[in-house]
C-alpha positions as a printed Julia matrix, in Angstrom:
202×3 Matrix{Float64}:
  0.0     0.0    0.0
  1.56    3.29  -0.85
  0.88    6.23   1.18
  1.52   10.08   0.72
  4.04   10.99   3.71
  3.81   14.45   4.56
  5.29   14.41   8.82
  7.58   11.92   9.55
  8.63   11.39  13.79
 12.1    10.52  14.04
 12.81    8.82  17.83
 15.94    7.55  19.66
 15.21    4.26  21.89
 17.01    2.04  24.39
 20.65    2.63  25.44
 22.13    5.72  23.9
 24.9     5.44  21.07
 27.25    7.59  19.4
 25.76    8.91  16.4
 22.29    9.27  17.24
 22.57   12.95  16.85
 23.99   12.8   13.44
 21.46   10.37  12.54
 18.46   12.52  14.02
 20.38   15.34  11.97
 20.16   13.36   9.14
 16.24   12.82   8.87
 15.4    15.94   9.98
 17.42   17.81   6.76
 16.38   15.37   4.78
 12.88   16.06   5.43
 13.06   19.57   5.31
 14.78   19.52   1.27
 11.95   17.17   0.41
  9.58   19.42   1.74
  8.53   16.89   5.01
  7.57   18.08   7.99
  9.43   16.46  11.1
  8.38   15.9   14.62
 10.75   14.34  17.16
  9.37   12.27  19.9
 11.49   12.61  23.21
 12.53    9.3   25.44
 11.2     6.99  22.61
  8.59    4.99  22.97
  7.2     6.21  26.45
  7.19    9.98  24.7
  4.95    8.31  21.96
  2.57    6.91  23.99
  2.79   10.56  26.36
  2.64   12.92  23.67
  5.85   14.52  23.95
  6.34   15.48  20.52
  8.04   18.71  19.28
  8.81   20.18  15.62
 11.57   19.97  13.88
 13.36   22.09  11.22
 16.82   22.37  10.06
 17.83   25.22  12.68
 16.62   22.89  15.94
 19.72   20.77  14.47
 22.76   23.22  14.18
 25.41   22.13  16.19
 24.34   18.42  17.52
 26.87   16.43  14.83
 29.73   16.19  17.56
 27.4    15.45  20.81
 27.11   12.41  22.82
 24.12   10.85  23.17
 20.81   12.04  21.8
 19.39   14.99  22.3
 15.93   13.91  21.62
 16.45   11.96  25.0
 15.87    8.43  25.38
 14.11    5.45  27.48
 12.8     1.82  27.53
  9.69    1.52  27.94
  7.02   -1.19  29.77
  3.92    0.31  28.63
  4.96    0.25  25.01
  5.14   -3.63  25.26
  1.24   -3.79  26.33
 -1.63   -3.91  23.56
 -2.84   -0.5   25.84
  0.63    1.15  25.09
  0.84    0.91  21.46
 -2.55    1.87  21.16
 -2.04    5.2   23.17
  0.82    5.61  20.75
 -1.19    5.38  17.54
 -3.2     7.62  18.87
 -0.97   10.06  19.22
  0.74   10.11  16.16
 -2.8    10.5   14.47
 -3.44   12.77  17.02
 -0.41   14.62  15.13
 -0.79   13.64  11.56
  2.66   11.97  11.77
  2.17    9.3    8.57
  5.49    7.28   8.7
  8.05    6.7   11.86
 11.66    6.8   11.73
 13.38    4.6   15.0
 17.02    4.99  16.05
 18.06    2.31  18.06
 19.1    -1.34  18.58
 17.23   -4.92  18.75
 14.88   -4.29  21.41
 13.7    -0.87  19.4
 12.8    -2.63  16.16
 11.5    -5.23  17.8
  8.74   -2.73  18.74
  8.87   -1.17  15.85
  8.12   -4.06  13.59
  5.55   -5.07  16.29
  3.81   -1.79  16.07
  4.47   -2.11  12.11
  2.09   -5.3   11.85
 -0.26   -3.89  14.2
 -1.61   -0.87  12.6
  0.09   -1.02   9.01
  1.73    2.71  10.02
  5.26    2.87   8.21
  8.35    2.22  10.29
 12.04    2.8    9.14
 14.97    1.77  11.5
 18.55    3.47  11.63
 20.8     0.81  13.39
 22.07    2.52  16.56
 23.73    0.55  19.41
 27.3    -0.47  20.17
 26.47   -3.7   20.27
 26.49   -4.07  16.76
 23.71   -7.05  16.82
 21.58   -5.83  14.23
 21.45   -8.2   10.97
 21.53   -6.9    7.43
 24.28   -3.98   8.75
 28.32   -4.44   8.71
 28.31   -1.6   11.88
 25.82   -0.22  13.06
 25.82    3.15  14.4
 28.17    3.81  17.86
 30.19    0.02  17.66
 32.99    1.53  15.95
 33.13    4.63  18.64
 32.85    1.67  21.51
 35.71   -1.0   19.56
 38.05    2.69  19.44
 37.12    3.22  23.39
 37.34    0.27  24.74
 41.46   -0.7   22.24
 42.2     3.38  24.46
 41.31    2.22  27.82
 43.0    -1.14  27.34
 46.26    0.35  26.05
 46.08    2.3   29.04
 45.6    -0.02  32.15
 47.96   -2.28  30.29
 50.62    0.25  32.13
 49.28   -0.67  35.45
 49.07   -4.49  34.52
 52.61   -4.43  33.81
 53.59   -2.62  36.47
 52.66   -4.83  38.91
 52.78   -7.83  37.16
 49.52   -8.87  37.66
 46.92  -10.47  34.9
 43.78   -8.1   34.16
 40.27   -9.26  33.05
 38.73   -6.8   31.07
 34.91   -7.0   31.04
 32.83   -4.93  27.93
 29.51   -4.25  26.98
 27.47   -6.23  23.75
 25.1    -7.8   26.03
 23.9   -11.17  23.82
 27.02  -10.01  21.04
 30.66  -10.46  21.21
 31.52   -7.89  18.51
 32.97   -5.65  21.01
 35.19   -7.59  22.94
 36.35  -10.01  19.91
 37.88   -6.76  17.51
 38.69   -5.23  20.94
 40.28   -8.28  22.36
 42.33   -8.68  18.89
 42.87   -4.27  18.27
 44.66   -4.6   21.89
 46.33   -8.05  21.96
 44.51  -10.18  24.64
 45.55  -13.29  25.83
 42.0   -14.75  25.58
 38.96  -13.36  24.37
 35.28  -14.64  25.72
 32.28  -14.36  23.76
 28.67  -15.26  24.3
 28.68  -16.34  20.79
 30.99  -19.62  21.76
 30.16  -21.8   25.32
 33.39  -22.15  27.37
 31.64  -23.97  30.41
Protein backbone atom coordinates (compact mmCIF):
# COMPACT_ATOMS: atom_id res chain seq x y z
CA UNK A 1 0.00 0.00 0.00
CA UNK A 2 1.56 3.29 -0.85
CA UNK A 3 0.88 6.23 1.18
CA UNK A 4 1.52 10.08 0.72
CA UNK A 5 4.04 10.99 3.71
CA UNK A 6 3.81 14.45 4.56
CA UNK A 7 5.29 14.41 8.82
CA UNK A 8 7.58 11.92 9.55
CA UNK A 9 8.63 11.39 13.79
CA UNK A 10 12.10 10.52 14.04
CA UNK A 11 12.81 8.82 17.83
CA UNK A 12 15.94 7.55 19.66
CA UNK A 13 15.21 4.26 21.89
CA UNK A 14 17.01 2.04 24.39
CA UNK A 15 20.65 2.63 25.44
CA UNK A 16 22.13 5.72 23.90
CA UNK A 17 24.90 5.44 21.07
CA UNK A 18 27.25 7.59 19.40
CA UNK A 19 25.76 8.91 16.40
CA UNK A 20 22.29 9.27 17.24
CA UNK A 21 22.57 12.95 16.85
CA UNK A 22 23.99 12.80 13.44
CA UNK A 23 21.46 10.37 12.54
CA UNK A 24 18.46 12.52 14.02
CA UNK A 25 20.38 15.34 11.97
CA UNK A 26 20.16 13.36 9.14
CA UNK A 27 16.24 12.82 8.87
CA UNK A 28 15.40 15.94 9.98
CA UNK A 29 17.42 17.81 6.76
CA UNK A 30 16.38 15.37 4.78
CA UNK A 31 12.88 16.06 5.43
CA UNK A 32 13.06 19.57 5.31
CA UNK A 33 14.78 19.52 1.27
CA UNK A 34 11.95 17.17 0.41
CA UNK A 35 9.58 19.42 1.74
CA UNK A 36 8.53 16.89 5.01
CA UNK A 37 7.57 18.08 7.99
CA UNK A 38 9.43 16.46 11.10
CA UNK A 39 8.38 15.90 14.62
CA UNK A 40 10.75 14.34 17.16
CA UNK A 41 9.37 12.27 19.90
CA UNK A 42 11.49 12.61 23.21
CA UNK A 43 12.53 9.30 25.44
CA UNK A 44 11.20 6.99 22.61
CA UNK A 45 8.59 4.99 22.97
CA UNK A 46 7.20 6.21 26.45
CA UNK A 47 7.19 9.98 24.70
CA UNK A 48 4.95 8.31 21.96
CA UNK A 49 2.57 6.91 23.99
CA UNK A 50 2.79 10.56 26.36
CA UNK A 51 2.64 12.92 23.67
CA UNK A 52 5.85 14.52 23.95
CA UNK A 53 6.34 15.48 20.52
CA UNK A 54 8.04 18.71 19.28
CA UNK A 55 8.81 20.18 15.62
CA UNK A 56 11.57 19.97 13.88
CA UNK A 57 13.36 22.09 11.22
CA UNK A 58 16.82 22.37 10.06
CA UNK A 59 17.83 25.22 12.68
CA UNK A 60 16.62 22.89 15.94
CA UNK A 61 19.72 20.77 14.47
CA UNK A 62 22.76 23.22 14.18
CA UNK A 63 25.41 22.13 16.19
CA UNK A 64 24.34 18.42 17.52
CA UNK A 65 26.87 16.43 14.83
CA UNK A 66 29.73 16.19 17.56
CA UNK A 67 27.40 15.45 20.81
CA UNK A 68 27.11 12.41 22.82
CA UNK A 69 24.12 10.85 23.17
CA UNK A 70 20.81 12.04 21.80
CA UNK A 71 19.39 14.99 22.30
CA UNK A 72 15.93 13.91 21.62
CA UNK A 73 16.45 11.96 25.00
CA UNK A 74 15.87 8.43 25.38
CA UNK A 75 14.11 5.45 27.48
CA UNK A 76 12.80 1.82 27.53
CA UNK A 77 9.69 1.52 27.94
CA UNK A 78 7.02 -1.19 29.77
CA UNK A 79 3.92 0.31 28.63
CA UNK A 80 4.96 0.25 25.01
CA UNK A 81 5.14 -3.63 25.26
CA UNK A 82 1.24 -3.79 26.33
CA UNK A 83 -1.63 -3.91 23.56
CA UNK A 84 -2.84 -0.50 25.84
CA UNK A 85 0.63 1.15 25.09
CA UNK A 86 0.84 0.91 21.46
CA UNK A 87 -2.55 1.87 21.16
CA UNK A 88 -2.04 5.20 23.17
CA UNK A 89 0.82 5.61 20.75
CA UNK A 90 -1.19 5.38 17.54
CA UNK A 91 -3.20 7.62 18.87
CA UNK A 92 -0.97 10.06 19.22
CA UNK A 93 0.74 10.11 16.16
CA UNK A 94 -2.80 10.50 14.47
CA UNK A 95 -3.44 12.77 17.02
CA UNK A 96 -0.41 14.62 15.13
CA UNK A 97 -0.79 13.64 11.56
CA UNK A 98 2.66 11.97 11.77
CA UNK A 99 2.17 9.30 8.57
CA UNK A 100 5.49 7.28 8.70
CA UNK A 101 8.05 6.70 11.86
CA UNK A 102 11.66 6.80 11.73
CA UNK A 103 13.38 4.60 15.00
CA UNK A 104 17.02 4.99 16.05
CA UNK A 105 18.06 2.31 18.06
CA UNK A 106 19.10 -1.34 18.58
CA UNK A 107 17.23 -4.92 18.75
CA UNK A 108 14.88 -4.29 21.41
CA UNK A 109 13.70 -0.87 19.40
CA UNK A 110 12.80 -2.63 16.16
CA UNK A 111 11.50 -5.23 17.80
CA UNK A 112 8.74 -2.73 18.74
CA UNK A 113 8.87 -1.17 15.85
CA UNK A 114 8.12 -4.06 13.59
CA UNK A 115 5.55 -5.07 16.29
CA UNK A 116 3.81 -1.79 16.07
CA UNK A 117 4.47 -2.11 12.11
CA UNK A 118 2.09 -5.30 11.85
CA UNK A 119 -0.26 -3.89 14.20
CA UNK A 120 -1.61 -0.87 12.60
CA UNK A 121 0.09 -1.02 9.01
CA UNK A 122 1.73 2.71 10.02
CA UNK A 123 5.26 2.87 8.21
CA UNK A 124 8.35 2.22 10.29
CA UNK A 125 12.04 2.80 9.14
CA UNK A 126 14.97 1.77 11.50
CA UNK A 127 18.55 3.47 11.63
CA UNK A 128 20.80 0.81 13.39
CA UNK A 129 22.07 2.52 16.56
CA UNK A 130 23.73 0.55 19.41
CA UNK A 131 27.30 -0.47 20.17
CA UNK A 132 26.47 -3.70 20.27
CA UNK A 133 26.49 -4.07 16.76
CA UNK A 134 23.71 -7.05 16.82
CA UNK A 135 21.58 -5.83 14.23
CA UNK A 136 21.45 -8.20 10.97
CA UNK A 137 21.53 -6.90 7.43
CA UNK A 138 24.28 -3.98 8.75
CA UNK A 139 28.32 -4.44 8.71
CA UNK A 140 28.31 -1.60 11.88
CA UNK A 141 25.82 -0.22 13.06
CA UNK A 142 25.82 3.15 14.40
CA UNK A 143 28.17 3.81 17.86
CA UNK A 144 30.19 0.02 17.66
CA UNK A 145 32.99 1.53 15.95
CA UNK A 146 33.13 4.63 18.64
CA UNK A 147 32.85 1.67 21.51
CA UNK A 148 35.71 -1.00 19.56
CA UNK A 149 38.05 2.69 19.44
CA UNK A 150 37.12 3.22 23.39
CA UNK A 151 37.34 0.27 24.74
CA UNK A 152 41.46 -0.70 22.24
CA UNK A 153 42.20 3.38 24.46
CA UNK A 154 41.31 2.22 27.82
CA UNK A 155 43.00 -1.14 27.34
CA UNK A 156 46.26 0.35 26.05
CA UNK A 157 46.08 2.30 29.04
CA UNK A 158 45.60 -0.02 32.15
CA UNK A 159 47.96 -2.28 30.29
CA UNK A 160 50.62 0.25 32.13
CA UNK A 161 49.28 -0.67 35.45
CA UNK A 162 49.07 -4.49 34.52
CA UNK A 163 52.61 -4.43 33.81
CA UNK A 164 53.59 -2.62 36.47
CA UNK A 165 52.66 -4.83 38.91
CA UNK A 166 52.78 -7.83 37.16
CA UNK A 167 49.52 -8.87 37.66
CA UNK A 168 46.92 -10.47 34.90
CA UNK A 169 43.78 -8.10 34.16
CA UNK A 170 40.27 -9.26 33.05
CA UNK A 171 38.73 -6.80 31.07
CA UNK A 172 34.91 -7.00 31.04
CA UNK A 173 32.83 -4.93 27.93
CA UNK A 174 29.51 -4.25 26.98
CA UNK A 175 27.47 -6.23 23.75
CA UNK A 176 25.10 -7.80 26.03
CA UNK A 177 23.90 -11.17 23.82
CA UNK A 178 27.02 -10.01 21.04
CA UNK A 179 30.66 -10.46 21.21
CA UNK A 180 31.52 -7.89 18.51
CA UNK A 181 32.97 -5.65 21.01
CA UNK A 182 35.19 -7.59 22.94
CA UNK A 183 36.35 -10.01 19.91
CA UNK A 184 37.88 -6.76 17.51
CA UNK A 185 38.69 -5.23 20.94
CA UNK A 186 40.28 -8.28 22.36
CA UNK A 187 42.33 -8.68 18.89
CA UNK A 188 42.87 -4.27 18.27
CA UNK A 189 44.66 -4.60 21.89
CA UNK A 190 46.33 -8.05 21.96
CA UNK A 191 44.51 -10.18 24.64
CA UNK A 192 45.55 -13.29 25.83
CA UNK A 193 42.00 -14.75 25.58
CA UNK A 194 38.96 -13.36 24.37
CA UNK A 195 35.28 -14.64 25.72
CA UNK A 196 32.28 -14.36 23.76
CA UNK A 197 28.67 -15.26 24.30
CA UNK A 198 28.68 -16.34 20.79
CA UNK A 199 30.99 -19.62 21.76
CA UNK A 200 30.16 -21.80 25.32
CA UNK A 201 33.39 -22.15 27.37
CA UNK A 202 31.64 -23.97 30.41
Amino acid sequence: MSINVKKIGVLTSGGDAPGMNAAIRAVVRTCAFHNIECTGIYRGYQGMIEGDFKEMGPRSVNNIINKGGTILKSARSKEFMTAEGRQKAHANLVKQGIDALVVIGGNGSFTGGLLFNHEFGFPVIGIPGTIDNDIFGTSFTLGYDTALNTVVEVIDKIRDTASSHNRLFFIEVMGRDAGHIALNAGIGAGAEEILIPEEDMG
